[in-house]
VOPAGU-2260 file (C-alpha; in pm, 1 decimal, decimal comma):
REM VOPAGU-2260
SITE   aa  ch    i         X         Y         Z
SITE  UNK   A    0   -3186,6    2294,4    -665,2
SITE  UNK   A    1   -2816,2    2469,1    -597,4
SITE  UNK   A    2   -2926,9    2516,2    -219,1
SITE  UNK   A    3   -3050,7    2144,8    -178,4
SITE  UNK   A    4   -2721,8    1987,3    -407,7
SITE  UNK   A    5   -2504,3    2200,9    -146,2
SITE  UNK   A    6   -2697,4    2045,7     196,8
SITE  UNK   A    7   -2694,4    1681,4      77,3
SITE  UNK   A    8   -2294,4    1775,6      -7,7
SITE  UNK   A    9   -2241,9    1960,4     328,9
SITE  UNK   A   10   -2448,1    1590,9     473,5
SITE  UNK   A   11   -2187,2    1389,7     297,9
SITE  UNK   A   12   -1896,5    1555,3     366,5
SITE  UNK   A   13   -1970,5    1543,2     734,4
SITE  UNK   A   14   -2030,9    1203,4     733,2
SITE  UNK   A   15   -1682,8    1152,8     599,3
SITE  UNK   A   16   -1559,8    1349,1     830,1
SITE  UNK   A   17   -1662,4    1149,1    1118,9
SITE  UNK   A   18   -1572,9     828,9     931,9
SITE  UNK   A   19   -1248,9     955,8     922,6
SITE  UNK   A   20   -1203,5    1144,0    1290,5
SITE  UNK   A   21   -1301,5     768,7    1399,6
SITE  UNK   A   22    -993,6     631,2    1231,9
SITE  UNK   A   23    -787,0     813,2    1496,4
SITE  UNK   A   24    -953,5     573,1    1865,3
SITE  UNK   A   25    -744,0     290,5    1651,9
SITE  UNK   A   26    -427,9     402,9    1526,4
SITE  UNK   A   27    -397,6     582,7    1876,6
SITE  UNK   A   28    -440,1     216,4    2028,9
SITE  UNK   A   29    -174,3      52,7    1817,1
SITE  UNK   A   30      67,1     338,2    1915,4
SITE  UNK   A   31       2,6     424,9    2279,0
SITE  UNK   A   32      10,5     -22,6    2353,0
SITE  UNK   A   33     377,1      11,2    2219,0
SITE  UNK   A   34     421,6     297,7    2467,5
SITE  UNK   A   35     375,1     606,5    2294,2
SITE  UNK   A   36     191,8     890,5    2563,3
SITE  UNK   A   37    -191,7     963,6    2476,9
SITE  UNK   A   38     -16,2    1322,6    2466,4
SITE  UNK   A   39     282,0    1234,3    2193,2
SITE  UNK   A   40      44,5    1054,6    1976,6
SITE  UNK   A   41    -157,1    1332,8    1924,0
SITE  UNK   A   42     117,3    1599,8    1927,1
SITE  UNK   A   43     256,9    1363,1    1623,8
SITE  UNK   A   44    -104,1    1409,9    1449,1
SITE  UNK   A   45    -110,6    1751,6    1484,8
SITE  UNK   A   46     262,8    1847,5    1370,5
SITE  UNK   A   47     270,4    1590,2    1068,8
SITE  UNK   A   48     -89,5    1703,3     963,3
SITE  UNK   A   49      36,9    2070,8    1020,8
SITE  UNK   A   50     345,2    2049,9     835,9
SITE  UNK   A   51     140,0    1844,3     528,7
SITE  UNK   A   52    -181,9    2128,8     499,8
SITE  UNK   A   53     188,1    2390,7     505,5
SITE  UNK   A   54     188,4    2388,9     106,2
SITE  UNK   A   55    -151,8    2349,0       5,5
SITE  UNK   A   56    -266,6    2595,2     239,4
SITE  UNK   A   57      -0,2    2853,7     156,6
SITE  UNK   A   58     -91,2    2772,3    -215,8
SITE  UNK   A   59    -457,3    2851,4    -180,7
SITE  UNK   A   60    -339,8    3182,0       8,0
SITE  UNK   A   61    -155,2    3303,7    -269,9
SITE  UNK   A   62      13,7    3631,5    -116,7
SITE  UNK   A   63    -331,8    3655,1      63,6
SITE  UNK   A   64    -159,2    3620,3     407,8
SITE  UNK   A   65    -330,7    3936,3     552,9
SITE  UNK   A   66    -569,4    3721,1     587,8
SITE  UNK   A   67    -426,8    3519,2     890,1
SITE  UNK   A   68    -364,9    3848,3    1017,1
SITE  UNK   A   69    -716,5    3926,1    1009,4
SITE  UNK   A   70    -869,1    3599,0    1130,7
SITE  UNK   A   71    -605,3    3554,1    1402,5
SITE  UNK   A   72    -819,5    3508,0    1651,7
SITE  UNK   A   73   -1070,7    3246,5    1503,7
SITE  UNK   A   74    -725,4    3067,8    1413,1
SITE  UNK   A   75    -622,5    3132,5    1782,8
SITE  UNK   A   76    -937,9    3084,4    1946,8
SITE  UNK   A   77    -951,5    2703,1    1673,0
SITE  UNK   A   78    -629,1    2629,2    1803,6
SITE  UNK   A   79    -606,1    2661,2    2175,5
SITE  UNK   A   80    -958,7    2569,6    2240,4
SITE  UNK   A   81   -1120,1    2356,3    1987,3
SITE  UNK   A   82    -759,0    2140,1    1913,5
SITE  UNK   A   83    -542,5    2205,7    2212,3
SITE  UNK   A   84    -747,7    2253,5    2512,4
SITE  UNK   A   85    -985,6    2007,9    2434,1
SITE  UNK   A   86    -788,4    1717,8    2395,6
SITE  UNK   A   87    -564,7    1801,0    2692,0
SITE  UNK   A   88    -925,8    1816,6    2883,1
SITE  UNK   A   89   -1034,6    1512,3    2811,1
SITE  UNK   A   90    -676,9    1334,1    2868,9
SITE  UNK   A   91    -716,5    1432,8    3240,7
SITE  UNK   A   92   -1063,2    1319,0    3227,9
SITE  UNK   A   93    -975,9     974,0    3133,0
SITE  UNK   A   94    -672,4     980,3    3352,9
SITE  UNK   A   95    -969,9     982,2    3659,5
SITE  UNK   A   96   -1273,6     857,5    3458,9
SITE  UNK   A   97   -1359,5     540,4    3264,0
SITE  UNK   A   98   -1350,1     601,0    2917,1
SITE  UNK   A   99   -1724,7     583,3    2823,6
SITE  UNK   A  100   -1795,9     831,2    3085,3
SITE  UNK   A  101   -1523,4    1065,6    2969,3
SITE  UNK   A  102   -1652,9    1050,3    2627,9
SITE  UNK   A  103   -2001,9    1124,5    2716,2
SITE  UNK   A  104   -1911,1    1407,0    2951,4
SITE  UNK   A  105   -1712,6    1546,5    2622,8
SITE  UNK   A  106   -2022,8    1475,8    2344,3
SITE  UNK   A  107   -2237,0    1701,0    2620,5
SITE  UNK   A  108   -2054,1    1956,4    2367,4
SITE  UNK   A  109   -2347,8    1898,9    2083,2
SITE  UNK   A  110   -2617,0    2015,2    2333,5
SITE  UNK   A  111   -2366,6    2332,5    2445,0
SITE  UNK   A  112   -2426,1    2427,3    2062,8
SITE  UNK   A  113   -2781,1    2464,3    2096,9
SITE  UNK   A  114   -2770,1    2625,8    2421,6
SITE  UNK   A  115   -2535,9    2873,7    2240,9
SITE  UNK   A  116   -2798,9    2937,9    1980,3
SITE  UNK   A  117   -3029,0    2993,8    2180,1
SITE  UNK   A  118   -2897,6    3210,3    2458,9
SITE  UNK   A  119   -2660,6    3462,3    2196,4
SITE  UNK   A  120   -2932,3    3461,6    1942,8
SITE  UNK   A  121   -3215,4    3379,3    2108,0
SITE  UNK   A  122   -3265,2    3085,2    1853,7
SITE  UNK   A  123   -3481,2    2884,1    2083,1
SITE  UNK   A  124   -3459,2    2469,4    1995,9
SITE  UNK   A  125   -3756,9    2319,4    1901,3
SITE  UNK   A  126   -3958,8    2008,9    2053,5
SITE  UNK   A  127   -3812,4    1783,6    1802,9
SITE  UNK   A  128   -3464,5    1922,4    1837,3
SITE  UNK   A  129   -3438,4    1881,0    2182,1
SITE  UNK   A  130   -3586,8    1499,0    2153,0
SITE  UNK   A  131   -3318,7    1434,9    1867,0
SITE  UNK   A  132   -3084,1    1596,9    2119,7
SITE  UNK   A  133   -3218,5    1334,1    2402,5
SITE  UNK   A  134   -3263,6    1050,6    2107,7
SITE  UNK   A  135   -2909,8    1045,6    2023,9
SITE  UNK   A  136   -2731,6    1095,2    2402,0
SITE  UNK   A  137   -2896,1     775,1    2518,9
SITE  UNK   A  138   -2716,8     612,1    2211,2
SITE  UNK   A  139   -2447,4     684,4    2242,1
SITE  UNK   A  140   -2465,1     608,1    2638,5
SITE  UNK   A  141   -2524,2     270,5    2525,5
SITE  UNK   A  142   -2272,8     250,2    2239,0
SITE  UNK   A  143   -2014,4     347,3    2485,1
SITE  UNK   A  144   -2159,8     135,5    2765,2
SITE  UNK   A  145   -2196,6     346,2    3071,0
SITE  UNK   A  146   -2463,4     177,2    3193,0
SITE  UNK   A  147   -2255,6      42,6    3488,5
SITE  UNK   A  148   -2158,1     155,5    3822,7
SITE  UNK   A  149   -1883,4     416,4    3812,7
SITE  UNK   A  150   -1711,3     633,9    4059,7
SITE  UNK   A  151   -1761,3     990,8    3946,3
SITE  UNK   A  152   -1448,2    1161,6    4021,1
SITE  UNK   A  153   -1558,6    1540,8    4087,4
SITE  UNK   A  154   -1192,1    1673,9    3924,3
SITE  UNK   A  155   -1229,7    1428,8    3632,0
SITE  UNK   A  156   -1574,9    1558,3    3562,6
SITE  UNK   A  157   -1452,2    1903,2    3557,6
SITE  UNK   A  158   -1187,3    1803,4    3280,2
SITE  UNK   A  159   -1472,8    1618,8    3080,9
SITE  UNK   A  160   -1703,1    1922,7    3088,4
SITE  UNK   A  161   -1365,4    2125,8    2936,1
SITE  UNK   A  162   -1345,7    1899,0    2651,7
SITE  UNK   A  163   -1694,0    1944,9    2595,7
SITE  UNK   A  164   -1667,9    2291,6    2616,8
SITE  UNK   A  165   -1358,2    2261,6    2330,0
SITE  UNK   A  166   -1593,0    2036,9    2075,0
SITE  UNK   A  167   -1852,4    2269,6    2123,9
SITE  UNK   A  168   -1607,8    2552,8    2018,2
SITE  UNK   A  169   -1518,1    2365,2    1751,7
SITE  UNK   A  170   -1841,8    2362,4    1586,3
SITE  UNK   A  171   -1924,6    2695,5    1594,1
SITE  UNK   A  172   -1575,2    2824,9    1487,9
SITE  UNK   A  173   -1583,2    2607,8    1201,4
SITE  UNK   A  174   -1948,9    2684,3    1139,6
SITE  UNK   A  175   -1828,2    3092,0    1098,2
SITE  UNK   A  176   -1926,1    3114,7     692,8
SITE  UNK   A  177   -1822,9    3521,1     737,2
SITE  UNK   A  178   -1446,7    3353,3     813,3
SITE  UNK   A  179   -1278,6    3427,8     484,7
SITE  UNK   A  180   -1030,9    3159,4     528,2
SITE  UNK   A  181   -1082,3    2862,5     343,8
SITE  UNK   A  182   -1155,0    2545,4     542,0
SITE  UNK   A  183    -812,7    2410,7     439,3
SITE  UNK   A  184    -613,8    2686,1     573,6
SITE  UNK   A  185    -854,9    2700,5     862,4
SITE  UNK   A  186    -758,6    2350,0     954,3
SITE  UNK   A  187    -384,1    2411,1     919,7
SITE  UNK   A  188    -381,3    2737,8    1056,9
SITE  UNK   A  189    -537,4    2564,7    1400,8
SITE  UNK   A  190    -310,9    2282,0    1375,7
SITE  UNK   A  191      -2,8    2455,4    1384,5
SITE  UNK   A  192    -152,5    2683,9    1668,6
SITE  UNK   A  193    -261,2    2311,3    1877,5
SITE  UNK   A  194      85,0    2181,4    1781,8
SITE  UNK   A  195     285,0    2464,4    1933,2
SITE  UNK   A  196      72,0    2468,7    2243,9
SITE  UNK   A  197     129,1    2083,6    2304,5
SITE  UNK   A  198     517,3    2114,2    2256,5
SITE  UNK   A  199     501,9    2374,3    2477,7
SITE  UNK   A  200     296,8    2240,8    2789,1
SITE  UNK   A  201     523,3    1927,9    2681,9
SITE  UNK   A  202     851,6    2082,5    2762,5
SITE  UNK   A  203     710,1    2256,1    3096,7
SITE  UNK   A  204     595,9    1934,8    3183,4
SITE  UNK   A  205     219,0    1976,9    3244,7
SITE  UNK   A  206     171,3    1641,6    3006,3
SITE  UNK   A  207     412,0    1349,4    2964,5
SITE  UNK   A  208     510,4    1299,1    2601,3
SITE  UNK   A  209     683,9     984,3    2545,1
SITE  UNK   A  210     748,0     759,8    2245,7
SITE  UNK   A  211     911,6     445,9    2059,9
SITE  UNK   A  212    1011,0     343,0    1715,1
SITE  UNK   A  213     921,3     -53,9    1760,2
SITE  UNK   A  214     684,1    -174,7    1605,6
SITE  UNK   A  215     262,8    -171,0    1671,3
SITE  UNK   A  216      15,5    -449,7    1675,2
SITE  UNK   A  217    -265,9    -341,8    1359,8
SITE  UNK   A  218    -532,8    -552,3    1143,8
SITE  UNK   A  219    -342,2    -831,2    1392,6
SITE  UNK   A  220      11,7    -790,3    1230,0
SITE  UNK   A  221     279,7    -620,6    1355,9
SITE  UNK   A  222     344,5    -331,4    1137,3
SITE  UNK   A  223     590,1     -15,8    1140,2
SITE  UNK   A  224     500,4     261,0    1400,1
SITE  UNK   A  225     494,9     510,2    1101,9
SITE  UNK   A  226     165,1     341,6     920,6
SITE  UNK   A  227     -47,1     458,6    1253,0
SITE  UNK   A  228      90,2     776,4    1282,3
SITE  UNK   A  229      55,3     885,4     915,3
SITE  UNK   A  230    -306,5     699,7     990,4
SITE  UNK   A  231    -386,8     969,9    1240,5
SITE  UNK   A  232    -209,7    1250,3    1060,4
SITE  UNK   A  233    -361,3    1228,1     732,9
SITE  UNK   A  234    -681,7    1050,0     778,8
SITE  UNK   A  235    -823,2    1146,4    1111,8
SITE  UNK   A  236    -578,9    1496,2    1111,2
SITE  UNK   A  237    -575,8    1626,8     732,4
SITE  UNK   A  238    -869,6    1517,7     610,8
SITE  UNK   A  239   -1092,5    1503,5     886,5
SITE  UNK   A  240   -1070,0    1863,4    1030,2
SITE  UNK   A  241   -1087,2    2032,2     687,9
SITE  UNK   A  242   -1399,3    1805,2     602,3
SITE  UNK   A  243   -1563,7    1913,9     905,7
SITE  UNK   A  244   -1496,6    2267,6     887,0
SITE  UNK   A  245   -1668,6    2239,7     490,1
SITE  UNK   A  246   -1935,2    2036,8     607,3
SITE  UNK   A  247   -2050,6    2311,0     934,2
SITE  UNK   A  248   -2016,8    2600,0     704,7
SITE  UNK   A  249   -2307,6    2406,7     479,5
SITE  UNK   A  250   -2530,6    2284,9     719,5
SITE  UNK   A  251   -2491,1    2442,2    1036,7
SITE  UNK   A  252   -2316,4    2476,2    1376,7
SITE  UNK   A  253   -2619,3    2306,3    1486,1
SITE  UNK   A  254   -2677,1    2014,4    1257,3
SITE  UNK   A  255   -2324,7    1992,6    1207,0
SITE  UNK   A  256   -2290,3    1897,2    1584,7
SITE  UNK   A  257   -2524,0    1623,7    1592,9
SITE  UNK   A  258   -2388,9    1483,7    1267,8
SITE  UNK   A  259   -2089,8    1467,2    1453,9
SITE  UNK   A  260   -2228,5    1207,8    1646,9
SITE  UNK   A  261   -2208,7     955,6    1431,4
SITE  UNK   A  262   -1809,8     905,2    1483,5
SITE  UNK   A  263   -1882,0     710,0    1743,6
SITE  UNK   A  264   -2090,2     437,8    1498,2
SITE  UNK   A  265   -1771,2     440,5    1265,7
SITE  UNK   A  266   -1530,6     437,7    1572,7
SITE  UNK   A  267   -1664,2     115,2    1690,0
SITE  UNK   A  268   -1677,8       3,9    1340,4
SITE  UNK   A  269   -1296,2      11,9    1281,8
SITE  UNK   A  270   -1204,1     -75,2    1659,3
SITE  UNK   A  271   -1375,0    -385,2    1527,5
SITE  UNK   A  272   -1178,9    -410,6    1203,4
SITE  UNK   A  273    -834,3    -291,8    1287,9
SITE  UNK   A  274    -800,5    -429,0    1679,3
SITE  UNK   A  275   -1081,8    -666,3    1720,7
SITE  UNK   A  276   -1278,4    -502,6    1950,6
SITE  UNK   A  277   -1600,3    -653,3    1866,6
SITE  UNK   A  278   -1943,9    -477,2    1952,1
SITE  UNK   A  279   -2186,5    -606,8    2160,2
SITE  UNK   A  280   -2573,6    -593,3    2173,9
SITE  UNK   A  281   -2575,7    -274,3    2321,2
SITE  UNK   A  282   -2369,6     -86,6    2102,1
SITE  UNK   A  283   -2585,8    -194,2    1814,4
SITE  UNK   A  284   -2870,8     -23,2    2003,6
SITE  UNK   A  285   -2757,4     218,3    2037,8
SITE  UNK   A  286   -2658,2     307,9    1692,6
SITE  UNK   A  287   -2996,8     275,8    1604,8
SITE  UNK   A  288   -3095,8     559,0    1866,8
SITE  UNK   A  289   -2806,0     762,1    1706,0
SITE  UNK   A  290   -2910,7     782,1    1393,2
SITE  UNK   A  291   -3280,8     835,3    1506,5
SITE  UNK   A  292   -3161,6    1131,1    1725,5
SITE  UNK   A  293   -2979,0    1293,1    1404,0
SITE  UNK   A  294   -3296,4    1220,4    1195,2
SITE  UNK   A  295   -3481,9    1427,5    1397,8
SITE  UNK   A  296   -3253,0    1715,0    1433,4
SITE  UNK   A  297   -3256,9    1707,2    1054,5
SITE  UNK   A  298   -3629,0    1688,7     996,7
SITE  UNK   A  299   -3686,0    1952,1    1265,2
SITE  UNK   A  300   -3438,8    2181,7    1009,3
SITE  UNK   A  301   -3611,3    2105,9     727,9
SITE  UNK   A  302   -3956,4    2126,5     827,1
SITE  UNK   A  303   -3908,0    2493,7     907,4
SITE  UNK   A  304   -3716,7    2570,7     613,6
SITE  UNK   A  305   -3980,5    2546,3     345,9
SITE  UNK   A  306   -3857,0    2481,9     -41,1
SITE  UNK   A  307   -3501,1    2598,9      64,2
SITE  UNK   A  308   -3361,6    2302,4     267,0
SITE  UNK   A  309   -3018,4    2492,0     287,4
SITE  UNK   A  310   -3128,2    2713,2     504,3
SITE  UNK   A  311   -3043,2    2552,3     833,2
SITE  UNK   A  312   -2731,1    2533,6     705,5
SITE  UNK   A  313   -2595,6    2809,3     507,2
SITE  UNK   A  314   -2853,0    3086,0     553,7
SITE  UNK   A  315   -2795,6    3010,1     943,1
SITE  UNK   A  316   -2383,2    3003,4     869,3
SITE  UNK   A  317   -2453,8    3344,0     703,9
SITE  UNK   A  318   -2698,9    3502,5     927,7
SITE  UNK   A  319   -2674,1    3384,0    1267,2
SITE  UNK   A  320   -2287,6    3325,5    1279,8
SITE  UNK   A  321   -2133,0    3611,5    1092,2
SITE  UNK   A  322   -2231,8    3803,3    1452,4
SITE  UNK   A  323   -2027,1    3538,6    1605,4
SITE  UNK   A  324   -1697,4    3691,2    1753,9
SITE  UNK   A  325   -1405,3    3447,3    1620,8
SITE  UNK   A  326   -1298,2    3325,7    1922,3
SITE  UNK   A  327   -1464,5    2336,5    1666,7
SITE  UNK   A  328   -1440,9    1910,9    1460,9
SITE  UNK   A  329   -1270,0    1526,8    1888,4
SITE  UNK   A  330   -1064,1    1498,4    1845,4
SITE  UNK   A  331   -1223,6    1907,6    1832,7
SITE  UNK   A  332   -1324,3    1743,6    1696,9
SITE  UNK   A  333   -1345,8    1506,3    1917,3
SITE  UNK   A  334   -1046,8    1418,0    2115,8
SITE  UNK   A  335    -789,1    1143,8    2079,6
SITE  UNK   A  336    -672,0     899,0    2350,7
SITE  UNK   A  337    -575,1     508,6    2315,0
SITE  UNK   A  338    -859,8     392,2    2514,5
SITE  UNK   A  339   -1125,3     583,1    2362,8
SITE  UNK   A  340   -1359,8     272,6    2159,9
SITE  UNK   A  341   -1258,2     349,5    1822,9
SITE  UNK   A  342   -1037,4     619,5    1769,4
SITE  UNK   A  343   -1061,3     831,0    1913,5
């Protein structure tokens, strides 16, 4: 009963997670149509949300700081790839891709996991795994609308495949259950590492950072630039990485992943709500194939898991991952830009 309480938890909580990562496609919009850089929008989520997880996280720590020493490079490894890297990767991709493409080349990511699994541990995906995996990719190609004709920049592909590469880190970092930090000093230790990496390719110049103090256009009123940027600090920074690292230490680099998916359903959701992008037929489609796709992936864990439902979760956080060497929640979580449909 403990085990299956902490799955249908570790479910919620990533489903929040998502919810709120899916905040960020929005309150980046508002901001970045006033003039703020993709690149200072999120640099402002990440040092806000850094300096507000500073006290909470040192609290929880308590004089434990060996422990950063210790985890350093899972912090390191959180940071540069699975924060930094990846939304700095998928900024150039959009810079030479459409959006939708971008994003898809990015969620490639969830299927990275499995490969991971299965090539390091030689946890081989199952039939219905791999059609939850195929399920859930046409979705979201048709949430995101790619169906069109698009010219596939070669360079901008390259950048999409690196942000895929940081979500997939992302994931299995934050799936590590043999990481003794908590998820809250997890999240702030890898958004203070992301933060000082983006100030610093800022100042060299590899990334334009640029913004304004006017006001932004939200819920179709003009409102202070502050309300979008605590939005994406706090909603879709704060709470949305340390939910995500929780919920993939219950259930799962794997499950986790796909889970993850479902951002997209909530992105679109508040595009709708808080800038009037409206949905169309297609979008709604592919929802449906979403969740199908993640239904799958979680019957497939189930079914093999007998009376202990946890088990593709935790026992696989505890067994499979503790070999993991520390070395990622888009935004990565999955990463920001303006355009991106929802949030992010």
């Amino acid at each position: 009963m403990q085990v299956a309480t902490r799955q249908q938890a570790g479910l919620g909580t990533a489903l929040l997670s998502a919810a709120a990562f899916g905040t960020s496609g929005a309150f980046a919009t508002a901001l970045i149509d006033s003039g703020w850089s993709p690149a200072a929008a999120v640099t402002a989520r990440l040092l806000v949300a850094a300096a507000v997880l500073s006290i909470p996280a040192l609290h929880v720590l308590r004089g434990r700081y060996g422990m950063l020493l210790r985890e350093r490079r899972s912090i390191a490894t959180y940071g540069v790839l699975a924060i930094a890297a990846a939304q700095l990767c998928y900024f150039n991709a959009v810079a030479r891709l459409s959006v939708g493409v971008a994003l898809l080349l990015e969620y490639l990511g969830i299927l990275l996991v499995v490969g991971w699994l299965w090539l390091r541990h030689g946890n081989r995906p199952r039939r219905l795994t791999v059609a939850g995996a195929a399920t859930a990719l046409l979705g979201l190609a048709l949430v995101l609308d790619v169906t069109g004709s698009h010219h596939l920049d070669p360079v901008g592909v390259l950048w999409g495949l690196g942000a895929a590469v940081g979500l997939a880190v992302y994931f299995v970092v934050s799936a590590q259950a043999d990481n003794s930090l908590p998820p809250i000093v997890m999240a702030w230790g890898g958004m203070a590492v992301a933060s000082l990496c983006l100030v610093v390719v800022g100042v060299l110049g590899v990334v334009p950072i640029s913004a304004g103090t006017q006001d932004v256009q939200l819920l179709h009123h003009r409102t202070s630039w502050l309300v979008p940027v605590l939005g994406i600090s706090l909603v879709a920074g704060v709470f949305a990485y340390s939910a995500g690292i929780t919920a993939a230490r219950a259930l799962g680099a794997k499950l986790a992943s796909f889970l993850g998916l479902s951002e997209v359903l909530f992105a679109v959701l508040l595009a709708w709500l808080l800038l009037g992008q409206l949905p169309g037929p297609a979008q709604i489609v592919g929802g449906a194939f979403i969740v199908a796709g993640v239904a799958l992936v979680q019957w497939d864990e189930l079914r093999t898991t007998g009376t202990d439902p946890v088990e593709s979760g935790s026992v696989e956080s505890e067994t499979v991952w503790s070999e993991t060497v520390a070395g990622p929640e888009a935004d990565l979580a999955p990463a920001l830009v303006a355009a991106e449909p929802q949030r992010g």
